[in-house]
C-alpha atoms as an extended CHARMM CRD file, in Angstrom:
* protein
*
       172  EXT
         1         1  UNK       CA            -41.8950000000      -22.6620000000      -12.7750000000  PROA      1               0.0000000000
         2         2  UNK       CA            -39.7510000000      -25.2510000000      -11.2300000000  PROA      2               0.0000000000
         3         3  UNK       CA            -36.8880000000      -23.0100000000      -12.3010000000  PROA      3               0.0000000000
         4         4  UNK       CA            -38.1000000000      -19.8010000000      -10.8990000000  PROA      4               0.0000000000
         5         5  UNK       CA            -38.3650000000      -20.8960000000       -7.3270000000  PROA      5               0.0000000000
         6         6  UNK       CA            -34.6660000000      -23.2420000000       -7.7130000000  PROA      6               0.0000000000
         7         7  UNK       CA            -33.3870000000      -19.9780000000       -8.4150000000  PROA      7               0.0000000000
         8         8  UNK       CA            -35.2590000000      -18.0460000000       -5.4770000000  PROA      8               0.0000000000
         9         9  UNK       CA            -34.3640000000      -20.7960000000       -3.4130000000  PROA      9               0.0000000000
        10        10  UNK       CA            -30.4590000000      -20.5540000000       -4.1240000000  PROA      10              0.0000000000
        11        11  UNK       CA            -30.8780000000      -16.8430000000       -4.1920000000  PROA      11              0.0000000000
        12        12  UNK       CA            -31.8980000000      -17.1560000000       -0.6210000000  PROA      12              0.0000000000
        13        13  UNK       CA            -29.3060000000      -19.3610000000        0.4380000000  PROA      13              0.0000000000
        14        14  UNK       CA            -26.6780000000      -16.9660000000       -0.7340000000  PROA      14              0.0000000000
        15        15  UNK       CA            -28.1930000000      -14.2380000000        0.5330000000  PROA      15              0.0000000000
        16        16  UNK       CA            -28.3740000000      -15.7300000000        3.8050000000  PROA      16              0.0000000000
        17        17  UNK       CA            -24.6160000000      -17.1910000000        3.4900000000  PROA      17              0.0000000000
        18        18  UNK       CA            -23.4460000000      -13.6600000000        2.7710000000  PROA      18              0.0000000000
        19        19  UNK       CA            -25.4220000000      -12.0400000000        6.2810000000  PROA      19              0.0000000000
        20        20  UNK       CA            -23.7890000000      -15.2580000000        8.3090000000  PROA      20              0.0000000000
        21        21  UNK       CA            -20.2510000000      -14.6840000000        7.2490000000  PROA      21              0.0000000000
        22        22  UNK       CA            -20.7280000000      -10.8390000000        7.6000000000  PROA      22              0.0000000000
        23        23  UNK       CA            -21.8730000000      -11.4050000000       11.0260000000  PROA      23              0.0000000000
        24        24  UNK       CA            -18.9070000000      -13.7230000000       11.6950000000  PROA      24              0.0000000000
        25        25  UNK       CA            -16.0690000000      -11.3330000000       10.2470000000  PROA      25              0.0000000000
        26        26  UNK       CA            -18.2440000000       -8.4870000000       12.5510000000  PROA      26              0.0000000000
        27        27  UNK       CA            -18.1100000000      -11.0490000000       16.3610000000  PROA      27              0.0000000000
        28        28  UNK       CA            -13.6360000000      -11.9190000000       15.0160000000  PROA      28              0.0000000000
        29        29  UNK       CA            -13.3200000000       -8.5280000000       14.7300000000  PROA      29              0.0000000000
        30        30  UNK       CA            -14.5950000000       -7.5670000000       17.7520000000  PROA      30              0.0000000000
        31        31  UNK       CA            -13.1380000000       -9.8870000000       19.9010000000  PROA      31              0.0000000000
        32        32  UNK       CA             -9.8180000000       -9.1900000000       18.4400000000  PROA      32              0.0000000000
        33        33  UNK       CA             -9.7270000000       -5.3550000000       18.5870000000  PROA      33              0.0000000000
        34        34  UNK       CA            -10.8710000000       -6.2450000000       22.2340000000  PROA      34              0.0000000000
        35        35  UNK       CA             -8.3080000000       -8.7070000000       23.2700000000  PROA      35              0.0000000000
        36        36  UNK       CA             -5.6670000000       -5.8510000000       21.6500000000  PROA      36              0.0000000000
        37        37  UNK       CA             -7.5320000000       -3.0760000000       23.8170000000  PROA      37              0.0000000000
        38        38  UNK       CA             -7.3000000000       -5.0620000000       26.7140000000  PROA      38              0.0000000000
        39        39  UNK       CA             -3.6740000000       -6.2220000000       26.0510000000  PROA      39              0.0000000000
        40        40  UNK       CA             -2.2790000000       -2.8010000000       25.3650000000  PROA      40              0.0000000000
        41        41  UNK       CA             -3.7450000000       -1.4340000000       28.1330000000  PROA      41              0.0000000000
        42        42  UNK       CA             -2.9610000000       -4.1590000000       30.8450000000  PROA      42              0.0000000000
        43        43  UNK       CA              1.3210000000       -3.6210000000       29.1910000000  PROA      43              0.0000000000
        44        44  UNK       CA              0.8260000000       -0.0720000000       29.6250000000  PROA      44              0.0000000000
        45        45  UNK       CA             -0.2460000000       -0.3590000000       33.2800000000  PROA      45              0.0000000000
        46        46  UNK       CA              2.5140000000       -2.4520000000       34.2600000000  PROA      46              0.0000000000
        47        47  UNK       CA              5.1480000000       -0.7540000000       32.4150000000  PROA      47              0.0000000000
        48        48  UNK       CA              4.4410000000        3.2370000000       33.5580000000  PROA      48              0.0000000000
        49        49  UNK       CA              4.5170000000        1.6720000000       37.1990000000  PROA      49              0.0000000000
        50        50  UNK       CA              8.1810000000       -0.0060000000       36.3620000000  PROA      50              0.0000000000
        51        51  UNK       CA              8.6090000000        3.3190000000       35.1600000000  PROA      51              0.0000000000
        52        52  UNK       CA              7.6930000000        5.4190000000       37.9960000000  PROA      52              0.0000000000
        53        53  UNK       CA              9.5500000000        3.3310000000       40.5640000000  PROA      53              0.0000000000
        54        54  UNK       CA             12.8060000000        3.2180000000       38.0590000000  PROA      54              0.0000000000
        55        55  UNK       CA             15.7270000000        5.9920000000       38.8690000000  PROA      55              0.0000000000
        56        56  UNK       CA             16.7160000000        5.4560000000       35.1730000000  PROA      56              0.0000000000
        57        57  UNK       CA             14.1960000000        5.0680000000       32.5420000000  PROA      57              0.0000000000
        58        58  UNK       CA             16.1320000000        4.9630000000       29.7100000000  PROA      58              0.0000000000
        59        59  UNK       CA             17.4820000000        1.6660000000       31.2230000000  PROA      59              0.0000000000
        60        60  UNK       CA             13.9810000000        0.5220000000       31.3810000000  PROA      60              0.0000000000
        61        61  UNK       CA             12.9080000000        1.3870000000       28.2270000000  PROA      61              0.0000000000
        62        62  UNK       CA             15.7690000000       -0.6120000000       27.0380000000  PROA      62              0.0000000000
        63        63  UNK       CA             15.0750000000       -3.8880000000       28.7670000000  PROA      63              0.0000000000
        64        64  UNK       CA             11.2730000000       -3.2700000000       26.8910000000  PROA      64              0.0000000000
        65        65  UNK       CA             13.4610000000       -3.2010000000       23.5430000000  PROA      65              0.0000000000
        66        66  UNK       CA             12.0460000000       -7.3580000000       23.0450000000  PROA      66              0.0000000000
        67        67  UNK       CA              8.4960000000       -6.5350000000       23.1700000000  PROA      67              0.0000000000
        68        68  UNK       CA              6.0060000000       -6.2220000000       19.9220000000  PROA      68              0.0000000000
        69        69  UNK       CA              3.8330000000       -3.1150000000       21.3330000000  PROA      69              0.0000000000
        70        70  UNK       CA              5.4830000000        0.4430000000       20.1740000000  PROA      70              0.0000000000
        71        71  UNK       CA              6.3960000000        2.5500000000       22.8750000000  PROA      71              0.0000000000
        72        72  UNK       CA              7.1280000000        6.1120000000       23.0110000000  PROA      72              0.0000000000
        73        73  UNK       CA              8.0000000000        8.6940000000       26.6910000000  PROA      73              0.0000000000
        74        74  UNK       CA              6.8350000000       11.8490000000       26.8580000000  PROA      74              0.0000000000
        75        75  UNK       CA              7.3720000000       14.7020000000       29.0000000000  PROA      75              0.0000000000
        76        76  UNK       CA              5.2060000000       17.0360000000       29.8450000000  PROA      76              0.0000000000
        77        77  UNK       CA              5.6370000000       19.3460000000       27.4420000000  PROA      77              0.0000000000
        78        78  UNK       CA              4.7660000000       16.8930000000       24.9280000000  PROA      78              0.0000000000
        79        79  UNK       CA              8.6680000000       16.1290000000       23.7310000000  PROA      79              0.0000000000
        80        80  UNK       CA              9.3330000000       12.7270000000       22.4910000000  PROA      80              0.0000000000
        81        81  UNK       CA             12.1600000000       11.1480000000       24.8780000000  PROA      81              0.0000000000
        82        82  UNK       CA             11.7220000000        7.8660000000       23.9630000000  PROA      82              0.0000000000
        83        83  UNK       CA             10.3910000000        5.7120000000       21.0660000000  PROA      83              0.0000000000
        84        84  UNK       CA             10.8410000000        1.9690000000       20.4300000000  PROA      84              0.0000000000
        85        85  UNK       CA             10.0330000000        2.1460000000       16.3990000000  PROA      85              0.0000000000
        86        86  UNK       CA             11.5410000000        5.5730000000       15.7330000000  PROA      86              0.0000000000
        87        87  UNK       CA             14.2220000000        8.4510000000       16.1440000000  PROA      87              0.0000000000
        88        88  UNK       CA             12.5250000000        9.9610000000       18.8410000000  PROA      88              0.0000000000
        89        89  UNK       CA             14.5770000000       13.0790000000       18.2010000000  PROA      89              0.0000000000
        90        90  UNK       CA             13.1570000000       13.9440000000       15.1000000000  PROA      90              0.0000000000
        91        91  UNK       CA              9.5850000000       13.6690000000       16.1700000000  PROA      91              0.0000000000
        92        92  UNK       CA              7.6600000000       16.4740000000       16.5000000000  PROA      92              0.0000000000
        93        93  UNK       CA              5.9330000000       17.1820000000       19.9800000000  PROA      93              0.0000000000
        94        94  UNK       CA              2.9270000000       15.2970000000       20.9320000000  PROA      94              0.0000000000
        95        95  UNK       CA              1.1120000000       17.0920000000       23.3350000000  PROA      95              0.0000000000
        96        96  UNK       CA             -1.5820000000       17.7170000000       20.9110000000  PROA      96              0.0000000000
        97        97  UNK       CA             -2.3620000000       14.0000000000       20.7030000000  PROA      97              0.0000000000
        98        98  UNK       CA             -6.0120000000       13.1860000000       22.0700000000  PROA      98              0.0000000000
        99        99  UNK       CA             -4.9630000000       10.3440000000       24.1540000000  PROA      99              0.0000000000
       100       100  UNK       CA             -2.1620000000       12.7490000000       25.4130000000  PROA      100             0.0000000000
       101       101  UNK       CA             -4.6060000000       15.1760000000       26.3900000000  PROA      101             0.0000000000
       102       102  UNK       CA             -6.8250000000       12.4800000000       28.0180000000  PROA      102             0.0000000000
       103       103  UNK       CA             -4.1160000000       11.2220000000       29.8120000000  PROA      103             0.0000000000
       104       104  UNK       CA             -3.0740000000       14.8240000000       30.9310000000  PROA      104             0.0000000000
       105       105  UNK       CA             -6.9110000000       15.4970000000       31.9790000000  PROA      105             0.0000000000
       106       106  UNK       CA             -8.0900000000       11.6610000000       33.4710000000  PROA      106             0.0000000000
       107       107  UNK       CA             -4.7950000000        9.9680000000       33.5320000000  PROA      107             0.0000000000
       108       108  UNK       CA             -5.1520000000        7.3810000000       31.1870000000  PROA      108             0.0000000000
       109       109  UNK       CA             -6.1400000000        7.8510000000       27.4870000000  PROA      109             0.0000000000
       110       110  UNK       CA             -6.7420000000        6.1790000000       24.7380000000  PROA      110             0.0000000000
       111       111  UNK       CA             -7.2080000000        6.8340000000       20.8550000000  PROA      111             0.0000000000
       112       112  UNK       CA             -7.3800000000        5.1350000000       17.3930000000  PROA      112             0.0000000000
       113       113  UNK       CA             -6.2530000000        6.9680000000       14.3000000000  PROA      113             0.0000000000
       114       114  UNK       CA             -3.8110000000        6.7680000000       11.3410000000  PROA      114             0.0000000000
       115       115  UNK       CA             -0.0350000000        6.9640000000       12.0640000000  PROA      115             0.0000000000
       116       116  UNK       CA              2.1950000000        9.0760000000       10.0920000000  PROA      116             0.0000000000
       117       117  UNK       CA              5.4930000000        7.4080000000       11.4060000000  PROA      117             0.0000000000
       118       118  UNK       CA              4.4930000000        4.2550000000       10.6570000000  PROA      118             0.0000000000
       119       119  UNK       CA              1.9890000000        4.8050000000        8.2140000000  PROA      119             0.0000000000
       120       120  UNK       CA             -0.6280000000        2.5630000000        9.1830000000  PROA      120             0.0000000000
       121       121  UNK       CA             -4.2130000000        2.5040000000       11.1470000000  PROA      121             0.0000000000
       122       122  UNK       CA             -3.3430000000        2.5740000000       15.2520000000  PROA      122             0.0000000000
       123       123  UNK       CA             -4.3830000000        2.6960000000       18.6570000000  PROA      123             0.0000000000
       124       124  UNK       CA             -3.2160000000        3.8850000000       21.2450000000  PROA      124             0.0000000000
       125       125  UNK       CA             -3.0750000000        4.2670000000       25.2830000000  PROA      125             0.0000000000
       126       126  UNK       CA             -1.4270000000        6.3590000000       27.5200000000  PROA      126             0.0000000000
       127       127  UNK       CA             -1.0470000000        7.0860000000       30.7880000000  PROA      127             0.0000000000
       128       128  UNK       CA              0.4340000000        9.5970000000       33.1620000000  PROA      128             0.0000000000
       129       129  UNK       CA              3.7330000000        9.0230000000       34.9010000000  PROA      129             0.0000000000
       130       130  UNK       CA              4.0410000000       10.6540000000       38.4650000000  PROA      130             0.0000000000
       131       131  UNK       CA              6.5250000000       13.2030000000       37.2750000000  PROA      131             0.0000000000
       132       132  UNK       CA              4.2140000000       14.7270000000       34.5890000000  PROA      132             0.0000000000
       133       133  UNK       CA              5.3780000000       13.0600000000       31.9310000000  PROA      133             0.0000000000
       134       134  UNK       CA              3.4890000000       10.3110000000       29.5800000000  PROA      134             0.0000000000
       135       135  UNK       CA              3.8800000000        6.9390000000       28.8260000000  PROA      135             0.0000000000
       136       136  UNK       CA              2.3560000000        5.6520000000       25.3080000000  PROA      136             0.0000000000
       137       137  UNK       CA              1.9610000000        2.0350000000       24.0810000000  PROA      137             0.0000000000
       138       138  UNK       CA              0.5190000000        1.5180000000       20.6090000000  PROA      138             0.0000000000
       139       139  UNK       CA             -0.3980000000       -1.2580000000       18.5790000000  PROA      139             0.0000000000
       140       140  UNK       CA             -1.2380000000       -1.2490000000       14.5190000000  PROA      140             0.0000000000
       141       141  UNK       CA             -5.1820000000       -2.5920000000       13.4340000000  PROA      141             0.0000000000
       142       142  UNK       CA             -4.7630000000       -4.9810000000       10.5140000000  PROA      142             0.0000000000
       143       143  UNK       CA             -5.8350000000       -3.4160000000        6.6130000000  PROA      143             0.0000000000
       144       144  UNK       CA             -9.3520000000       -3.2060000000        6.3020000000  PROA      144             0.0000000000
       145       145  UNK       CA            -10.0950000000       -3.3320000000        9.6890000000  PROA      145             0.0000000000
       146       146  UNK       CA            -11.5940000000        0.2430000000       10.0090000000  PROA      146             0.0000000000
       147       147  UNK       CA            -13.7500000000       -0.5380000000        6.7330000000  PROA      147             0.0000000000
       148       148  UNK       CA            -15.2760000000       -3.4850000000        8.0850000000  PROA      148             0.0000000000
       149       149  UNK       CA            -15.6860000000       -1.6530000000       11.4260000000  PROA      149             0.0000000000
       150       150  UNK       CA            -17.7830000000        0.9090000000        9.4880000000  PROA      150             0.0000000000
       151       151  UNK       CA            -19.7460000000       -1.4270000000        7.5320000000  PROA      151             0.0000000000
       152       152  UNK       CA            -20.8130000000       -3.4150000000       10.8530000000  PROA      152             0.0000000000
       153       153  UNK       CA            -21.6460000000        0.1870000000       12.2380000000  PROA      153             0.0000000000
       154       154  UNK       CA            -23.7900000000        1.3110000000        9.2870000000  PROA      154             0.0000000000
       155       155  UNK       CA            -25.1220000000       -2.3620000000        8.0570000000  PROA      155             0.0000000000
       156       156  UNK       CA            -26.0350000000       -3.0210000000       12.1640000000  PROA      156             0.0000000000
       157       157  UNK       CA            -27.2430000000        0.4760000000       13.2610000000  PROA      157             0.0000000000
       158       158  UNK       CA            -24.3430000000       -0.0980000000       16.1370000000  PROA      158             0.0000000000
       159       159  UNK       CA            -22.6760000000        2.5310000000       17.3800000000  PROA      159             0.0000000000
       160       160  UNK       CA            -18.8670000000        2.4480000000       19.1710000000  PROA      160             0.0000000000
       161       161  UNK       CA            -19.2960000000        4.2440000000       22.9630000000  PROA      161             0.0000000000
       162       162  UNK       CA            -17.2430000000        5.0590000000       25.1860000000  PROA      162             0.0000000000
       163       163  UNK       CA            -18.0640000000        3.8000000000       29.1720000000  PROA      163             0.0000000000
       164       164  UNK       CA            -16.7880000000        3.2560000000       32.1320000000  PROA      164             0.0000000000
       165       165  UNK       CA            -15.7280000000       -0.4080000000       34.1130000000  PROA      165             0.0000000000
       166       166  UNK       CA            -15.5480000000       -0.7810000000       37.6360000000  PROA      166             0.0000000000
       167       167  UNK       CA            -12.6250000000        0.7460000000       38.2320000000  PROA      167             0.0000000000
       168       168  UNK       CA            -13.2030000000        4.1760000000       36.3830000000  PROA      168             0.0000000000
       169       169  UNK       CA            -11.4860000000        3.0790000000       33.2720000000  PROA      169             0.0000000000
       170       170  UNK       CA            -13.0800000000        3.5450000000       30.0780000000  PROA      170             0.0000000000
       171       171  UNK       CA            -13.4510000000        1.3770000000       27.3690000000  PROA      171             0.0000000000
       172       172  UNK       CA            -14.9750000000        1.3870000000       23.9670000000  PROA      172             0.0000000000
């Protein structure tokens, strides 16, 4: 009998072990997919109003050549000027992008989806430069991100929505 309930008992604890470090992996991931949201977006900001004020953006884009976040210029016909991680002349054009078309629309967008350049899980943000063109920063999610994203979503009953701040931005 005695064995029965030590076994219940640890059964329990596991159990219980197993909800508290599923919760905890759910409240890291969430604050860092947050702190990259915010962080992407906050670069992007500042660097599509260096670009609008710059005569030559090329030269900008150059001096961002040190930082981690991928960056790619657009025009507006969705033509790949610019991109920090690849041959922007073999690209193909992006104007069928959501965040592109967000941008177009609202101007600023944002998206999260799988890469085929890079080959790996993404977001990004863009924004709309005053000649028409777009400005896109992107950042990779870690492996396994996505999955545990989904399992907080089913496992939770939570669901990711868009809204808007103060300012008219939205956020997830």
């Amino acid at each position: 009998m005695r064995r029965k309930i030590y076994r219940s008992m640890l059964l329990t604890v596991l159990l219980a072990a197993l909800c508290i470090g599923l919760l905890l992996m759910l409240s890291l991931y969430q604050l860092f997919t947050g702190q990259l949201r915010n962080s992407l977006s906050s670069e992007l900001k500042f660097m599509a109003a260096a670009v609008n004020q710059a005569r030559e953006p090329q030269v900008l884009f150059e001096a961002f050549d040190g930082i981690s976040t991928r960056l790619t210029w657009i025009d507006a016909d969705g033509n790949v000027r610019y991109d920090s991680d690849a041959n922007a002349s073999r690209m193909e054009n992006h104007l069928d992008r959501p965040e592109i078309q967000e941008a177009l629309k609202d101007g600023f967008g944002s998206s999260s989806r799988f890469s085929t350049t890079l080959g790996k899980e993404t977001l990004y943000f863009a924004a709309r430069l005053e000649d028409g063109g777009i400005l896109r920063s992107s950042d990779q999610v870690q492996p396994g991100d996505r999955i545990r994203l989904r399992l907080a979503q089913g496992s939770l009953g939570c669901r990711v929505e868009e809204k808007e701040d103060n300012h008219g931005e939205k956020e997830l």
